[in-house]
N, C-alpha and C positions, 0 to 999 in steps of 0.2 A: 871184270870190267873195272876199268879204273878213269878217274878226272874228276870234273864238280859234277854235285847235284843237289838240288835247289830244294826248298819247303817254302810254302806261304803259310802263314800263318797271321789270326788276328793278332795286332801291336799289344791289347793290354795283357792278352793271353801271355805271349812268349813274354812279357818283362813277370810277369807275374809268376809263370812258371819255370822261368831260368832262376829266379833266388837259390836255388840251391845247388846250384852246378851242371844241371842238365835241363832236359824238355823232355816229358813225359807221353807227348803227342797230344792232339786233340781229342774232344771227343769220340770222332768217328773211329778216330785211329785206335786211341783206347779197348773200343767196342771190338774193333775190328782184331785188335790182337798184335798189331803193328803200325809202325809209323810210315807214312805214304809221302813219298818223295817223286821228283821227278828227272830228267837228263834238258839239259838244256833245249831239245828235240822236242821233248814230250810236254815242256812245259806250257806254250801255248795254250795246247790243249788241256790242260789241268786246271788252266786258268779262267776259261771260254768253259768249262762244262762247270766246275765246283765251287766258281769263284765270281760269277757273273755278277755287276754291280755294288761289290765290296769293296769299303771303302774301311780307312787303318788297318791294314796287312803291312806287316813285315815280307819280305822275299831273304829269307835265310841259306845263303851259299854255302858249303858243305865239302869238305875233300875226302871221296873214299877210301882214300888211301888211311883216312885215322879211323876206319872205318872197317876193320876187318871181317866184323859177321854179318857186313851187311849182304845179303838176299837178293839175288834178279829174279822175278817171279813175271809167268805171264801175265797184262792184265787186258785191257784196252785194246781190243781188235789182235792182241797176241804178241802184243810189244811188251818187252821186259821190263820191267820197273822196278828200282831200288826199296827193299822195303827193309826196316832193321826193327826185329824181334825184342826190343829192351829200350830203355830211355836214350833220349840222344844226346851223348857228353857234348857239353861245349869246348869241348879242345876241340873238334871236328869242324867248328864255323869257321868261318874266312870273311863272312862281311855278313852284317843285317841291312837293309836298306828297306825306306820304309815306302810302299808302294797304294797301288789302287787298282783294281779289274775294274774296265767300263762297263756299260752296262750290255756293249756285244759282245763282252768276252775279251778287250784286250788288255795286257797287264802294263801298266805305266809305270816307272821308276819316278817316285818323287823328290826332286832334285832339292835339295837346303832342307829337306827336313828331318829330322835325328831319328836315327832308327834306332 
């Protein structure tokens, strides 16, 4: 599968952990043993179940194409999902924008402000 695909992430997290040329993932992701991504599709939902009422998130855009080991795994009722086994180069971003999950679940891009 190839095009964009997206990460949210908290804003102090991802400036704090790009210094050094990549994103390590979050905690969960950490835990988890890879970083958790979404397809434009799926993000919605990613955002309504994991992200509900968060407020300073990044939404981090992503080309799989700089992306070659990245992983389709089933997850979420049996939908594929992007998942990459190793830190995530920042040569692979295309835009951070710094957004908010309302508190039903939906994800707002927030316009003038620096991501």
């Amino acid at each position: 599968m190839s095009g964009t695909i997206f990460k949210l992430v908290d804003a102090e997290e991802w400036e704090a952990a790009t210094a050094d040329g990549h994103y390590p993932g979050s905690e969960v992701d950490r835990l988890d043993g890879y970083i958790h991504m979404s397809t434009a599709e799926q993000l919605p939902g990613t955002a309504s179940k994991h992200y509900a009422g968060r407020t300073n998130l990044v939404l981090v855009t992503l080309e799989t194409a700089a992306l070659d080991d990245l992983v389709w795994e089933p997850s979420r009722g049996g939908a594929l999902f992007p998942h990459l086994y190793r830190p995530l180069p920042l040569g692979a971003v295309r835009a951070v924008e710094a957004c908010h999950v309302d508190a039903a679940g939906t994800l707002h891009i927030d316009a003038g402000e620096p991501a």
